[in-house]
C-alpha positions as CSV (number, residue, x, y, z in Angstrom):
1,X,45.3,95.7,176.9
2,X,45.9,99.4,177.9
3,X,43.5,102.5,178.1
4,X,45.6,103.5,175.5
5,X,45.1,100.8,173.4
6,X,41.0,100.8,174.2
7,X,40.8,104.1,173.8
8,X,42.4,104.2,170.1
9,X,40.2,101.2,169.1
10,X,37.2,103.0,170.0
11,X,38.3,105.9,168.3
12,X,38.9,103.9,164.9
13,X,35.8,102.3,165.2
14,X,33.9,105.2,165.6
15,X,35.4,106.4,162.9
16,X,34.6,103.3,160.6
17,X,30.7,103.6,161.4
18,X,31.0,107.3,160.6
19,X,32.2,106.6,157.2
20,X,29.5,104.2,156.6
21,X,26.8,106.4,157.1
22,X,26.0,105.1,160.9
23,X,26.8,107.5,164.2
24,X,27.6,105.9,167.3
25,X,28.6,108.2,170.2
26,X,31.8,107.1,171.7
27,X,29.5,105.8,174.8
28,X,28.2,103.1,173.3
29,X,31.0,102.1,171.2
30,X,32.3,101.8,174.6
31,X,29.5,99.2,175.6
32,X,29.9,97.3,172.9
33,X,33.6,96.4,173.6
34,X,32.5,95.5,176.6
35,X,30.1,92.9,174.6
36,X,32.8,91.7,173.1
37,X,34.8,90.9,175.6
38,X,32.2,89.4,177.2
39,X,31.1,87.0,174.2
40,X,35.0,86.2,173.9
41,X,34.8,85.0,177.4
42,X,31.9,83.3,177.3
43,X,32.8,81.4,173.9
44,X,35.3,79.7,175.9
45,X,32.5,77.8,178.4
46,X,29.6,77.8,175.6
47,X,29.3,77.8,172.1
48,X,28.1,81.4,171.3
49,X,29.5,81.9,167.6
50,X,31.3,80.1,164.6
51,X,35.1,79.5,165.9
52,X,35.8,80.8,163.0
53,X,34.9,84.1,163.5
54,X,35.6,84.8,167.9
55,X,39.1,86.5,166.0
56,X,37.1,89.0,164.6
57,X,33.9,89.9,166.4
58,X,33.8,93.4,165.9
59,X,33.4,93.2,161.7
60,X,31.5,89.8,161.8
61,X,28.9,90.5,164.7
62,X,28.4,94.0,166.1
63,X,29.3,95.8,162.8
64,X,27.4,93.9,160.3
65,X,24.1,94.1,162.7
66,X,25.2,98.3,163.4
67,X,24.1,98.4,159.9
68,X,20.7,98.0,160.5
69,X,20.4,101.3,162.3
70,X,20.6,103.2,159.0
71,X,16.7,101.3,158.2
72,X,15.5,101.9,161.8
73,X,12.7,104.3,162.0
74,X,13.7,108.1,164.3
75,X,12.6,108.4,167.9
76,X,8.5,109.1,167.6
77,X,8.1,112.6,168.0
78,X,11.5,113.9,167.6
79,X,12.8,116.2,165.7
80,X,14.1,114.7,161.9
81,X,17.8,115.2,162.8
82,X,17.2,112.5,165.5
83,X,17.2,110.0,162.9
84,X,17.8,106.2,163.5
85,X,21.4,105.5,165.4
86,X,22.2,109.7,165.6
87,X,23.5,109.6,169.0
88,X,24.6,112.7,168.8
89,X,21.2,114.8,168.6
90,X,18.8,114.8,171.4
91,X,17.8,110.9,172.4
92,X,16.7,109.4,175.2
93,X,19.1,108.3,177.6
94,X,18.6,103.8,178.7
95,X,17.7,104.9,181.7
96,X,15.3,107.5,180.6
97,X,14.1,104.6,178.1
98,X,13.1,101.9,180.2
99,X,10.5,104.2,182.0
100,X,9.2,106.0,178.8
101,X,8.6,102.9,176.7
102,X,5.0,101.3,176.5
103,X,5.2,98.0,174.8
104,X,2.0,98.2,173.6
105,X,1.3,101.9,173.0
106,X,1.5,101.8,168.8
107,X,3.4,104.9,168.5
108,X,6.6,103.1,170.6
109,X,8.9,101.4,168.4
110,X,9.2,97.7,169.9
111,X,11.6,95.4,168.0
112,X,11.5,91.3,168.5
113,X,14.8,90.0,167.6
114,X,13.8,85.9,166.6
115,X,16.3,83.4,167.3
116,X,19.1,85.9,169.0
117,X,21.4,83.3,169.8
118,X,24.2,85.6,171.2
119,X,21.9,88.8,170.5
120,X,23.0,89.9,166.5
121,X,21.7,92.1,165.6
122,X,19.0,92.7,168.3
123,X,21.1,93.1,171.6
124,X,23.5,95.3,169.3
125,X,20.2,97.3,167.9
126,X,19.2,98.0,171.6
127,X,22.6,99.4,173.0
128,X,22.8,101.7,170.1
129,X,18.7,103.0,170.2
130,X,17.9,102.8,174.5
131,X,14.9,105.1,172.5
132,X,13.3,101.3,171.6
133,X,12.4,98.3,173.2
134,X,13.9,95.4,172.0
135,X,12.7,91.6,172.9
136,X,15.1,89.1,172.2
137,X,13.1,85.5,171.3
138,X,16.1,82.3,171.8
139,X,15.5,79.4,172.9
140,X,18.8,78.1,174.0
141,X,18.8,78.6,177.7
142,X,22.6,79.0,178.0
143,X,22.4,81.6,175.3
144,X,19.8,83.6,176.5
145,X,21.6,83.4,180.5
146,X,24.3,85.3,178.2
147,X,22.5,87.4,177.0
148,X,20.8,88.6,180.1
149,X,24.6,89.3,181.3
150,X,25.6,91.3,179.1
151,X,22.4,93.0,179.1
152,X,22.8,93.6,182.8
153,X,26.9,94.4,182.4
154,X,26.6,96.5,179.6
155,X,23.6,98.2,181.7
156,X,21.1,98.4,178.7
157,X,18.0,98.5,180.3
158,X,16.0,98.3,177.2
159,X,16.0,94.8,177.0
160,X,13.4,91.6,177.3
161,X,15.0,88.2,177.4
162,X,12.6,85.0,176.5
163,X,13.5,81.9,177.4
164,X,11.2,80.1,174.6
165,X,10.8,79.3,170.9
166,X,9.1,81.5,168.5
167,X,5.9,79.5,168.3
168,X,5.1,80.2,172.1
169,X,6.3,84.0,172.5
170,X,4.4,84.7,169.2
171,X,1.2,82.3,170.2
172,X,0.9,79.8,167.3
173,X,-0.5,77.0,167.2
174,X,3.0,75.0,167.8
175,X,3.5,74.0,171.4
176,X,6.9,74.8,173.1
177,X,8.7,72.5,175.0
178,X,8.1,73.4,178.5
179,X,11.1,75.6,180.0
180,X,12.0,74.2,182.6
181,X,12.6,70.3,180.7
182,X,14.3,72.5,178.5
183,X,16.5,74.0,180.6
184,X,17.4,70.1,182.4
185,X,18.1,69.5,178.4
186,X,20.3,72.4,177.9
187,X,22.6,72.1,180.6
188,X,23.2,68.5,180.9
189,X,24.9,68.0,183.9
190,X,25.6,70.7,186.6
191,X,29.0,70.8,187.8
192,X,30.8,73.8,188.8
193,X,34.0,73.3,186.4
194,X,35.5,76.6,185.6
195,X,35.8,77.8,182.5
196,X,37.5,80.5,182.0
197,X,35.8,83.5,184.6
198,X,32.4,81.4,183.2
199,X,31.4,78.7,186.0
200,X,28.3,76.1,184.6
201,X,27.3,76.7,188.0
202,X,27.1,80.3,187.4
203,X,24.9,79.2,184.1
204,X,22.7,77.1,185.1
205,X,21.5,79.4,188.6
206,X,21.0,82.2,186.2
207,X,19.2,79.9,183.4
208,X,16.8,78.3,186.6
209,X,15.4,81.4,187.2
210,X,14.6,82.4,183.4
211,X,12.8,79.1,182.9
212,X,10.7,79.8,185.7
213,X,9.7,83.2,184.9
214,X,9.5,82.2,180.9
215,X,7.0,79.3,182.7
216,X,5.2,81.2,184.6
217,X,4.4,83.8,181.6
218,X,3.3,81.3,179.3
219,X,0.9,79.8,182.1
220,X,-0.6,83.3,182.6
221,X,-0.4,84.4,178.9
222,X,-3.6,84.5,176.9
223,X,-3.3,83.2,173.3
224,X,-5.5,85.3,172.0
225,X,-3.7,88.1,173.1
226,X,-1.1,87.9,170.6
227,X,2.9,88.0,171.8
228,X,3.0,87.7,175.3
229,X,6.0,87.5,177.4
230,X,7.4,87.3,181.2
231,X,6.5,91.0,181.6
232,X,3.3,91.0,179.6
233,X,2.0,91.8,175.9
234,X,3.8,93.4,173.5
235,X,3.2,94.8,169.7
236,X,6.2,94.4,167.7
237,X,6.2,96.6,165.3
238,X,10.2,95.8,163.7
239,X,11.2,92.0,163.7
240,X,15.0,91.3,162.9
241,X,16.7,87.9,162.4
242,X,20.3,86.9,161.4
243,X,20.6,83.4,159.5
244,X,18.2,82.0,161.0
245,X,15.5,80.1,158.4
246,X,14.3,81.1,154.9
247,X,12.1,83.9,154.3
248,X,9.3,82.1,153.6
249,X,9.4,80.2,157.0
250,X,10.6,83.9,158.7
251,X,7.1,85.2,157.0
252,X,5.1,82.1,158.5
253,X,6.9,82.9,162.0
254,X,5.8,86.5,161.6
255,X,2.4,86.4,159.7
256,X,0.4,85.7,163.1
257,X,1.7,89.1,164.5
258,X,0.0,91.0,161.6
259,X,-3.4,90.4,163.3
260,X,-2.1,92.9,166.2
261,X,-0.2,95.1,163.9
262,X,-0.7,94.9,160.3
263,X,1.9,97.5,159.6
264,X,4.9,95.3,160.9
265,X,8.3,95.1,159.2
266,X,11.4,93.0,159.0
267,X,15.0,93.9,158.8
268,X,16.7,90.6,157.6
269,X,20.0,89.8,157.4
270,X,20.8,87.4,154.6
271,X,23.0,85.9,152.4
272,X,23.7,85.3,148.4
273,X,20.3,83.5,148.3
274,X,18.1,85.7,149.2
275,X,17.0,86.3,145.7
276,X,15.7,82.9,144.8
277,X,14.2,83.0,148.7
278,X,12.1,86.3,147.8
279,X,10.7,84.4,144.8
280,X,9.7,81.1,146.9
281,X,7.9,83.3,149.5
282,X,5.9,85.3,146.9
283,X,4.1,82.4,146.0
284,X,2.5,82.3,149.2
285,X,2.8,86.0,150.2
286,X,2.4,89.1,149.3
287,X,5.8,91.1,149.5
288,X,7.0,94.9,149.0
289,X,10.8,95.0,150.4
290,X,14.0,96.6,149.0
291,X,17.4,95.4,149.3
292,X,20.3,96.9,150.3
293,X,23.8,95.6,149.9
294,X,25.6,94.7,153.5
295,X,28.7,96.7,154.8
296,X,30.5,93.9,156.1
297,X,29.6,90.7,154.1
298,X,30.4,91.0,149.9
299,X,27.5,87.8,149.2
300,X,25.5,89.5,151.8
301,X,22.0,91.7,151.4
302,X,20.1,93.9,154.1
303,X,16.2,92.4,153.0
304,X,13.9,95.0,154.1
305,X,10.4,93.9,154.0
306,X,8.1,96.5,154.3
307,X,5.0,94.6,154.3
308,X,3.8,91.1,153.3
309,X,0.5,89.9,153.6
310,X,-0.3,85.6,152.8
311,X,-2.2,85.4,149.5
């Protein structure tokens, strides 16, 4: 593909988020080509996506979670024309970002993406807004060893990978599996057959060394605490999640880290039964949300829950 070619793709989709309602500054558009090239590469040594849909990443994956940043909260203490995903007006820069953002200080905006698998919408959400930080929860280890590449590539700096399931980031009562058996689990056995410009030799170095850091949090975490991860506590104050359980299991998930903030939200991406899932949670919680039709999906809803409390 030519400059020419890249340059008029990011110019038309510029152009679509524009239309929607979202502004993305040509800079990042650029970085999230760059994701996508990287996922297509990728999908060819590890299953990342649905097969069905590697033809058309852009619409499927970074576009549908882009439209979250219409429901994201402005940068603290900026002006209101700053809103959420206006690149254009006066926002931190990633590298300005990673130096200016406390994950624990409860004016910071920190988002936990649960279950990333190849980081929609929360890898997407924290290329677009450097302004956050964004931890991305997955417990696949080959997942998250692409996810800390393209995090890396892409140079968003914004970004905390955890190598664990939701139970042991969030501190429930659930125990993980250990990392590191998890990581002998997930990549099976190590050979260096190439796969495409993706070696399982490549995955498996970079997946060793987040299981032991992942191990080594856990072991030094205190449970008390609430969420703790490999570079220490953290209060979400956002949670996102793309078809990943019900809403009433995403509320259990989520309900512990109301003891640290009580003010949390979700931004939920779901499907045509989202409905009959808001009327099984409310028997067990306490819900105010609105719902917002999706950009890219016609049986899909935006679920915004703006608080929920168990009954």
């Amino acid at each position: 593909m030519s400059d020419r070619d890249i340059d008029g793709i990011l110019t038309e989709r510029v152009a679509i988020c524009a239309d929607a309602g979202i502004a993305v500054s040509r800079e990042t558009m650029a970085q999230l080509f760059l994701y996508e090239q990287l996922l297509i590469k990728w999908q060819a040594a590890i299953n990342l996506v649905s097969r069905k849909t590697i033809d058309d990443v852009w619409q499927r994956h970074i576009l549908d979670s882009l439209q979250l940043l219409k429901y994201l909260p402005p940068t603290p203490d900026v002006d209101a024309d700053t809103s959420a995903g206006n690149e254009d007006a006066d926002v931190m820069t990633s590298a300005d970002a990673v130096a200016e953002t406390d994950n624990t200080a409860p004016d910071k905006i920190v988002l936990a993406d649960i279950g990333s698998g190849a980081g929609f919408p929360g890898l997407v959400l924290a290329i677009a807004r450097p302004d956050i930080a964004v931890h991305l929860i997955e417990s696949d280890q080959k997942k998250c060893s692409f996810l800390r590449t393209v995090s890396r590539e892409t140079r968003c700096t914004n970004v905390t990978v955890h190598t664990a399931r939701i139970e042991a980031v969030f501190n429930t009562e659930a125990v993980a599996e250990p990392a590191d058996q998890a990581a002998k689990a997930s990549i099976g056995v190590a050979g260096d057959t190439k796969t495409g410009d993706v070696t399982q030799k490549d995955i498996e170095t970079d997946v060793q060394s987040g299981a032991e850091k992942n191990a080594a949090a856990q072991r030094a975490g205190d449970t008390a605490s609430g969420p703790h991860g490999e570079d220490g506590p953290f209060v979400p104050t956002i949670v996102t999640a793309r078809a990943l359980a019900a809403l009433e299991d995403l509320c259990a998930y989520t309900a512990p880290l109301l003891r640290v903030n009580p003010a949390l939200s979700m931004l939920l991406l779901k499907g045509r039964q989202c409905g009959t899932e808001l009327v099984n949670a409310a028997m067990t919680y306490d819900i105010i949300s609105d719902m917002h039709e999706s950009l890219t999906d016609e049986d899909g809803v935006i679920l915004h829950i703006k608080s929920f409390e168990r009954r």
